[in-house]
C-alpha positions as CSV (number, residue, x, y, z in Angstrom):
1,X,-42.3,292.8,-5.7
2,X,-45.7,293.1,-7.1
3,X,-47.7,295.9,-8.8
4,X,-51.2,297.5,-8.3
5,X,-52.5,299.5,-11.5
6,X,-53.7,303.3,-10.1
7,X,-55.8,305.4,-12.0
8,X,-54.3,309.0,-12.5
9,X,-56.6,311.7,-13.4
10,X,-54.9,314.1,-15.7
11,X,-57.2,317.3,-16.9
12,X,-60.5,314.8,-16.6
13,X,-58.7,311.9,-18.1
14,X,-58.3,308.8,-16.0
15,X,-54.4,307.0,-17.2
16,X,-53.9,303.7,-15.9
17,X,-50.2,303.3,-14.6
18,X,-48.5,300.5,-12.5
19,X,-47.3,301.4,-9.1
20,X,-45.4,299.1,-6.9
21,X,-47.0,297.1,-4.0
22,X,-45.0,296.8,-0.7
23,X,-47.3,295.7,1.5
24,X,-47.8,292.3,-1.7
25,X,-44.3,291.5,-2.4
26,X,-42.8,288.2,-3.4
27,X,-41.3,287.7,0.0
28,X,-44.7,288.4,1.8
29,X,-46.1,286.0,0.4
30,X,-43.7,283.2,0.7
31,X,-44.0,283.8,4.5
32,X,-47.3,283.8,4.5
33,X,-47.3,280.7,2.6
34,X,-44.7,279.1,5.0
35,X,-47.3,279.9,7.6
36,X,-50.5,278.5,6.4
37,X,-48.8,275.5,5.9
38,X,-46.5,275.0,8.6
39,X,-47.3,276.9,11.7
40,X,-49.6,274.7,13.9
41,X,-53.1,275.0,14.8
42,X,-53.2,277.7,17.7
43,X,-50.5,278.6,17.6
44,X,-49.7,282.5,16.6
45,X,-47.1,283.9,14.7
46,X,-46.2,287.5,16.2
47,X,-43.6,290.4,16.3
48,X,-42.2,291.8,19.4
49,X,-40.9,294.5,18.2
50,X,-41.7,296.9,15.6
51,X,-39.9,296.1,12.1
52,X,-39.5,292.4,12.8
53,X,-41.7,291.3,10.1
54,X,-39.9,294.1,7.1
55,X,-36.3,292.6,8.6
56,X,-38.1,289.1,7.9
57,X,-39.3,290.0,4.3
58,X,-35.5,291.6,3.6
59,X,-34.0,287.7,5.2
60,X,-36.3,285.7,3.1
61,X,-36.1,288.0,-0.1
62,X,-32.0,287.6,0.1
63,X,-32.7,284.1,0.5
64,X,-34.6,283.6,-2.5
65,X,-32.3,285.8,-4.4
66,X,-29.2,283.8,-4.2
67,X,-31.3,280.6,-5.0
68,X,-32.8,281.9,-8.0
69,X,-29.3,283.8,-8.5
70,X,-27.4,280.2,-8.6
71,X,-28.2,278.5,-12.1
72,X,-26.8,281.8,-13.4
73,X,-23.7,281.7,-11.4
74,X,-22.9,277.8,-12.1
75,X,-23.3,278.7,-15.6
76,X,-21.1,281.2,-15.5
77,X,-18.7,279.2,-13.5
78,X,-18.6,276.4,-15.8
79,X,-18.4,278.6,-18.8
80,X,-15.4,280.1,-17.5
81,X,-13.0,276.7,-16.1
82,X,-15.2,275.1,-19.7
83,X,-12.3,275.6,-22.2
84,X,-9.8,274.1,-19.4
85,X,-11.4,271.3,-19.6
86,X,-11.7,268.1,-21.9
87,X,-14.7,266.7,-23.0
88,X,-14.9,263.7,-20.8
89,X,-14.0,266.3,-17.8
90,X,-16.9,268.4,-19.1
91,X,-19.4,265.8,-19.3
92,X,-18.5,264.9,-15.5
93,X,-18.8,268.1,-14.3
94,X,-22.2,268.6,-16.1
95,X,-23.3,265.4,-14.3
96,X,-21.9,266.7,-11.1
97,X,-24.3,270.1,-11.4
98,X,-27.5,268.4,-12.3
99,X,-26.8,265.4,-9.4
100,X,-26.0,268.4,-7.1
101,X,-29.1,270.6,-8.0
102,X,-31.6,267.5,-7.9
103,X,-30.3,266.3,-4.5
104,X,-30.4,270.0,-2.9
105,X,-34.1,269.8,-4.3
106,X,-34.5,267.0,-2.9
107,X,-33.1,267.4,0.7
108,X,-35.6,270.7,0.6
109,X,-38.9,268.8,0.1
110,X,-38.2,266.7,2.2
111,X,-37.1,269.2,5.5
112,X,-40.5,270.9,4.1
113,X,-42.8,268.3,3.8
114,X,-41.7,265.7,6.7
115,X,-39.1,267.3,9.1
116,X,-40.0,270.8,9.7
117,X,-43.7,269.8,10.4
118,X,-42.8,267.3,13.2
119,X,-39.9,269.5,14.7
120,X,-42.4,272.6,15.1
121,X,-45.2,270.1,16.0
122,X,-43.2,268.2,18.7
123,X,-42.2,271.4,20.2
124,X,-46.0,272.7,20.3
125,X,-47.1,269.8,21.8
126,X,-44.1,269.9,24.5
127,X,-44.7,273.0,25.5
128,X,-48.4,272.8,25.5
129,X,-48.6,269.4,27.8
130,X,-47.7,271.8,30.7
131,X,-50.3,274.3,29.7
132,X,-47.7,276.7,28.3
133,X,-49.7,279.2,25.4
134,X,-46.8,278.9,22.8
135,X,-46.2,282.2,20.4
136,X,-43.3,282.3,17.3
137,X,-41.6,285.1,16.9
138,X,-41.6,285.9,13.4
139,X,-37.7,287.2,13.3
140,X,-36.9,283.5,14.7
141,X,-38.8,281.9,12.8
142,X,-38.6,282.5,9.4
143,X,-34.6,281.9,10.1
144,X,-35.1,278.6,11.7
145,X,-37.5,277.1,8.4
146,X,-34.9,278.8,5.9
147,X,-32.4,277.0,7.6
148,X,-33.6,273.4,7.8
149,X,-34.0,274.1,3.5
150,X,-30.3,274.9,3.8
151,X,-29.1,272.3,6.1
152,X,-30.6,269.3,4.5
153,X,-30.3,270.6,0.7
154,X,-26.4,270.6,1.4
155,X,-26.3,267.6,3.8
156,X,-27.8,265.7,0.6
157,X,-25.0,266.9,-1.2
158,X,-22.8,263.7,-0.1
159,X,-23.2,261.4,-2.9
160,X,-22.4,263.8,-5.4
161,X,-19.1,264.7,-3.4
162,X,-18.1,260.6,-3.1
163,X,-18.4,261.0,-6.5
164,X,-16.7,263.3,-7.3
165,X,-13.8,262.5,-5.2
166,X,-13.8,259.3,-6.1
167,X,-13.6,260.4,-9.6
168,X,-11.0,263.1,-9.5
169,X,-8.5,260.0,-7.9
170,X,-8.0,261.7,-5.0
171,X,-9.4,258.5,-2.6
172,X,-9.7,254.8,-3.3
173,X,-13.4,253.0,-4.0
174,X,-13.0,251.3,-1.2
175,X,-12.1,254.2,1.1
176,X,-15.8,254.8,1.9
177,X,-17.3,251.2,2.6
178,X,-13.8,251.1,5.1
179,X,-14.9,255.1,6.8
180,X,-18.8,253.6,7.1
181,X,-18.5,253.6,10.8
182,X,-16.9,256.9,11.4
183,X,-19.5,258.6,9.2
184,X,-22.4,256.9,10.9
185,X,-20.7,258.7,14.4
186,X,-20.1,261.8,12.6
187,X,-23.3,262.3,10.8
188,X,-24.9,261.5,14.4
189,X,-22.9,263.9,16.3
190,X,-23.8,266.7,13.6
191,X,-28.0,265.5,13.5
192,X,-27.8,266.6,17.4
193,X,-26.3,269.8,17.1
194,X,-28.4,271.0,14.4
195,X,-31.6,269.6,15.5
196,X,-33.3,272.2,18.4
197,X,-35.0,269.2,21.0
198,X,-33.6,266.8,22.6
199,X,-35.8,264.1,21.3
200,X,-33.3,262.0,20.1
201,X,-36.0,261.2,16.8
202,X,-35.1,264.7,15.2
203,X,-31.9,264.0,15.2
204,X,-32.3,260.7,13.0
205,X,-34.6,262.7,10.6
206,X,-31.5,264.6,9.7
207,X,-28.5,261.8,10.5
208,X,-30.9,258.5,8.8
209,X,-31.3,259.9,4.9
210,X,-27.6,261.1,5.1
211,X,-26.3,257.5,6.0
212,X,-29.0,256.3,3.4
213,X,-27.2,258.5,1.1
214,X,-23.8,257.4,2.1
215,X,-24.9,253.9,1.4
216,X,-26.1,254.4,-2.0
217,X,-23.3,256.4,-2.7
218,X,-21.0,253.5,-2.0
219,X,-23.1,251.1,-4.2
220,X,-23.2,253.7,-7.0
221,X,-19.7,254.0,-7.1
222,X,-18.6,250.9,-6.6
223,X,-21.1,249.9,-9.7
224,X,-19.6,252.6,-11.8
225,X,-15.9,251.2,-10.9
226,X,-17.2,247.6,-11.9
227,X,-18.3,248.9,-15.2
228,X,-15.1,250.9,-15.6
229,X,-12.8,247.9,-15.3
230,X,-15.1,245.6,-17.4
231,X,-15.0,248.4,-20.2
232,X,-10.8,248.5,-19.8
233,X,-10.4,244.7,-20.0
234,X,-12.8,244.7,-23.4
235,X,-10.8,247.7,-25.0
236,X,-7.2,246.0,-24.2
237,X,-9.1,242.5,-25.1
């Protein structure tokens, strides 16, 4: 929330004081942001009902909190399993937290930058080739941006959970070069669901960096086993 300064007169003295400003808060202006930059041209974003666009402000001010909210509870999480843990097992999971942050960044650029401005685009453009006037309703839409961040910040999450697996001993390297196919089916089966046309090229913008990932994961790991095994057979050399 942000704050106007008022003056107060007090027996002919003015006193500056700070007074909140609801109709300027943090969460205002991220929507508005969100707007300027990814609604497109003529098209209007509206409320059908009064309150829509407070409930909107309360969604994406939640949302915000529990992202800025989550260094503080990792840190707290890893501070309390950290003396369970040995230092190589510490330094893992560190890794693990900064891969997991930096690919949930990662996966949110890009449903902001590329994604999310086609998908809303491609649907203007659908409606609009038989002359339908198309109108967002802000209670839909702010859900529907928020959660394309979500959905590709944790679908970019699967090379740090290969990893980690892999890791932890619970699967063989080889496991996920030998699972490539299923995941491809997978991952395309979940890209339609989540996707809202029925394009068939939304669904690859979702399903194509996830196998991507998959595939990089594989090479990743498979390079970290190498080095593994090379290290071993020095030390018992």
């Amino acid at each position: 929330m942000t704050f106007s300064i008022r003056l107060v007169d007090i027996n002919g003295f003015k006193f500056p004081i700070l007074q909140p400003d609801l109709l300027n808060n943090v969460a205002g202006q991220v929507i508005l942001f969100i707007k300027e930059n990814l609604v497109p041209e003529n098209v209007t974003l509206i409320q059908t009902a009064p309150g829509q666009v407070f409930f909107a402000q309360v969604y994406v001010a939640a949302m915000l909190g529990i992202i800025l909210a989550m260094p503080v509870v990792i840190r707290e999480i890893t501070a309390f399993i950290g003396p369970a843990l040995h230092s190589h097992e510490k330094a893992v999971l560190r890794k693990i937290v900064i891969s997991s942050t930096g690919f949930f960044l990662i996966g949110c650029l890009f449903s902001y930058f590329i994604v999310i401005p086609y998908v809303l685009d491609f649907l203007y453009t659908y409606g609009e080739s038989i002359g339908v006037a198309t109108f967002f309703d802000i209670s839909e839409f702010v859900p529907f941006v928020l959660e394309f961040f979500i959905a590709f910040g944790l679908s970019y999450q699967f090379p740090v959970i290969m990893w980690g697996i892999t890791v932890s001993g619970m699967v063989n390297p080889l496991f996920w070069r030998k699972n490539l196919s299923y995941f491809i089916i997978i991952v395309a089966i979940f890209g339609a669901i989540i996707t809202p046309d029925g394009s068939g090229v939304t669904m690859w913008f979702m399903a194509g960096p996830m196998i991507l990932l998959y595939v990089l994961g594989i090479l990743f790991i498979e390079k970290k086993v190498k080095k593994r095994r090379r290290r071993t057979t020095v030390e018992q050399y």
